[in-house]
C-alpha positions in Angstrom: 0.0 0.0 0.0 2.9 2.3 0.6 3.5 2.3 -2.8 0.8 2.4 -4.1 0.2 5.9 -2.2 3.9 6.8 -3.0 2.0 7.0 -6.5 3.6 4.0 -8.3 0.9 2.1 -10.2 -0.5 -1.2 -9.4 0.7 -3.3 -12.2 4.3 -2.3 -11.2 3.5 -2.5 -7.3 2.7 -6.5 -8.5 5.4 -7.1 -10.0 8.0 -5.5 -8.0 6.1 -7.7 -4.8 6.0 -10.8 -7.4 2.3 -11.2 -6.9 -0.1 -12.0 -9.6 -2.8 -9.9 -10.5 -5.4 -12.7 -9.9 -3.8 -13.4 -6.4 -4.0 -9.5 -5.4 -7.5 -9.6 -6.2 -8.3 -13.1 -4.5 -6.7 -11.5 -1.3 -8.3 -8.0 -2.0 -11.8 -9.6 -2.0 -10.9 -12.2 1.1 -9.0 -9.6 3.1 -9.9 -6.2 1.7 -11.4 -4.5 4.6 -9.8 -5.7 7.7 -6.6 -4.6 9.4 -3.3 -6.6 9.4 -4.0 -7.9 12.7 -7.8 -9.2 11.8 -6.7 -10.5 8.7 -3.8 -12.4 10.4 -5.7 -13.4 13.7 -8.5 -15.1 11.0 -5.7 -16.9 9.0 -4.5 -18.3 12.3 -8.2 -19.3 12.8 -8.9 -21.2 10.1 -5.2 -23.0 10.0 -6.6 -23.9 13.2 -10.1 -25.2 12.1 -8.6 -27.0 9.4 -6.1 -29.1 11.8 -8.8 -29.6 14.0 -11.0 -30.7 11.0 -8.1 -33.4 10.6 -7.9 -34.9 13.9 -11.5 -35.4 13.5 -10.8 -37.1 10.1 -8.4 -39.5 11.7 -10.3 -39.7 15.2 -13.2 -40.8 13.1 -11.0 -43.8 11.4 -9.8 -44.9 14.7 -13.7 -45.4 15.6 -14.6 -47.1 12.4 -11.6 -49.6 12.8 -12.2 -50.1 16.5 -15.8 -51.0 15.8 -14.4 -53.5 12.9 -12.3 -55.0 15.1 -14.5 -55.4 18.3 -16.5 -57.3 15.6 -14.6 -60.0 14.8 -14.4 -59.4 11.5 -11.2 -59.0 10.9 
């Protein structure tokens, strides 16, 4: 942003920052109106949910093969 309002267009801003336009816009329209710190606080958020989501992938499997198992089917 600083150069940006140093008066430097975008298209040179990109490529200075080697960012593509299509990724500036992606993180424009994700991120465009929160601070730094909210937009870092929700990336730490949802790398958070998405672990979680993966221990209950796995926690799930555990179940499934425990049930298997305790069924003598194995």
């Amino acid at each position: 942003m600083r150069m940006l309002n140093a008066g430097k267009d975008l298209a040179s801003v990109l490529q200075n920052l080697e960012v593509s336009e299509s990724t500036y816009q992606r993180s424009r329209n994700q991120y465009g109106g929160m601070k730094s710190e909210e937009a870092k606080h929700l990336k730490q958020l949802e790398d958070e949910n998405k672990r979680l989501k993966e221990l209950v992938g796995d926690l799930s499997l555990d179940n499934k093969m425990l049930k298997y198992i305790s069924e003598g089917n194995w």
